[in-house]
N, C-alpha and C positions, 0 to 999 in steps of 0.2 A: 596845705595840700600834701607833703612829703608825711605830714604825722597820720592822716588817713590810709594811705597806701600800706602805712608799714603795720597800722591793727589790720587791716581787712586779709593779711594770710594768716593771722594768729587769729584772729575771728571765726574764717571757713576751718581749721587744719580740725578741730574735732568732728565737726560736719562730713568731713571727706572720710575718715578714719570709721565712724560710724556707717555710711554707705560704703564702704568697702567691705567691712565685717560681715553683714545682710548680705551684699552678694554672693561671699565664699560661702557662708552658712547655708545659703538657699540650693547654691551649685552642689555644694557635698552632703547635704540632709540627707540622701536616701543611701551614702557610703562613709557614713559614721564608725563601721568599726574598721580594726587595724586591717593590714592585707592578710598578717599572718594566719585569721580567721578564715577567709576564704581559701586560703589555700589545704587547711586543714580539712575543712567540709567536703572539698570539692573532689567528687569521684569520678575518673575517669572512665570507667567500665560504666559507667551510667549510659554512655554515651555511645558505646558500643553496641548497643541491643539494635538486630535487623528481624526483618518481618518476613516469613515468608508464605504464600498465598496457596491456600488449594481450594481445588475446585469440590464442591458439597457433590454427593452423588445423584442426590435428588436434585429437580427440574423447576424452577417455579412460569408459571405462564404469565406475559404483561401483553396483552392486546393480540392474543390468539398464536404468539410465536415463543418459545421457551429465552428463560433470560438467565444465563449462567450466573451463580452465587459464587463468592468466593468469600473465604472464612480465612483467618490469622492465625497460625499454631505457633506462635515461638518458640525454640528448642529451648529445650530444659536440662538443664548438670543437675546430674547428681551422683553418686557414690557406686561404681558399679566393678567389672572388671576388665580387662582387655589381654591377646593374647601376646605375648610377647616372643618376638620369632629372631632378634636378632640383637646383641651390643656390643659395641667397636664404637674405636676412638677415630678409625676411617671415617670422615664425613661419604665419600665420594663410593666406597663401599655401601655404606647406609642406603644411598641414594639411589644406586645401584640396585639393589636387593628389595626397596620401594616401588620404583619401574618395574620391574619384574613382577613383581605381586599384583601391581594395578594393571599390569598387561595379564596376568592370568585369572585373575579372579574381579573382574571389572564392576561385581556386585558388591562388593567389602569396601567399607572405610578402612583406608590404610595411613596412620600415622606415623611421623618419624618425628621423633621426640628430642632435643637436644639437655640431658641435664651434665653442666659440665661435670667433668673432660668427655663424657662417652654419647654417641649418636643410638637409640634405640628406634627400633620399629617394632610398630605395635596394628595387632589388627582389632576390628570389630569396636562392639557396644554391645556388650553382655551385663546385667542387672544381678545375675549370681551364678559361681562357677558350675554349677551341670548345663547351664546353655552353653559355655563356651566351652565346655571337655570336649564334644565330638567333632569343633573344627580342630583343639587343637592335634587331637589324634590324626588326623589327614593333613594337619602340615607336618605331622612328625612323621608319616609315611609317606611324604614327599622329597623328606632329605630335611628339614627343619628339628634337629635334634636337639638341639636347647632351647627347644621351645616352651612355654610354660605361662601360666594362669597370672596374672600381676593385678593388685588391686591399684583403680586409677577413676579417675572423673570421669566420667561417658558424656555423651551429648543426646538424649532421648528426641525425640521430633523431629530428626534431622528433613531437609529438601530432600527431594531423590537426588541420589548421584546423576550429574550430567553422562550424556554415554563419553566411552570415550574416541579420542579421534580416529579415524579410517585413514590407514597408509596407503599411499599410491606412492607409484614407481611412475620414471619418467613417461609409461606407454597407456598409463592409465588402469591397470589390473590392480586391482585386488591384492593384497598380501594376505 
């Protein structure tokens, strides 16, 4: 009885060893290569891309009432230029000078740009410098004296700018 007991784990031990193998194999078959491969492939800006929605100007009719269409434009980069109005190592100046511009002119994209040390603001999405010469002649006649033409990424199809907000005061008037 003692000499049976002591074959039957040297009997099963290739058995077990065998079904154990097939498991792992079965569980990682479809992550066969190393991780340093995925991490190589894997693009984070892929993931970034958002949708955003406009309305078609034309009308379509479904059962005698019109049914609004809505189409997809993702913005598009590409190589264009933008107006540059200001650069300082001041973040809080930058920021500053940002406010100000989106309080005055609430139809412009206005960007503030950080490439270290220096905070830059940049306006618009101009495709070649004669679009953007005549604004930036009226910010230069605005007191914007080192102002000037920069080439940079633009963003084409942008959403409409949101408006922006309406100040009240504690009595309810208007600013």
């Amino acid at each position: 009885m003692t000499m049976r007991i002591a074959y039957l784990p040297l009997f099963l031990l290739p058995f077990t060893l065998l079904t154990a193998q097939v498991v792992v194999d079965s569980v990682n078959a479809p992550y066969n290569a190393p991780l340093d491969h995925f991490e190589r492939v894997f693009t984070p800006s892929a993931y970034d891309t958002e949708l955003f929605l406009y309305k078609k100007s034309d009308t379509l009719r479904q059962f005698g009432r019109p049914v609004d269409q809505t189409t997809a434009a993702p913005p598009e980069t590409l190589q264009g230029f933008r107006i540059q109005l200001l650069a300082t190592n001041n973040f809080d100046e930058a920021n500053t000078t940002r406010n100000d511009l989106i309080a005055g002119f609430p139809e412009l994209w206005i960007y503030l740009v950080f490439e270290a040390p220096t905070y830059k603001v940049r306006v618009g999405d101009f495709v070649n410098r004669a679009e953007a010469k005549p604004l930036m002649d009226q910010f230069m006649a605005q007191g914007y004296r080192k102002s000037w033409i920069v080439p940079d990424r633009i963003i084409r199809n942008q959403p409409p700018k949101p408006p922006v907000p309406v100040t009240f005061d504690s009595t309810g008037i208007r600013f």
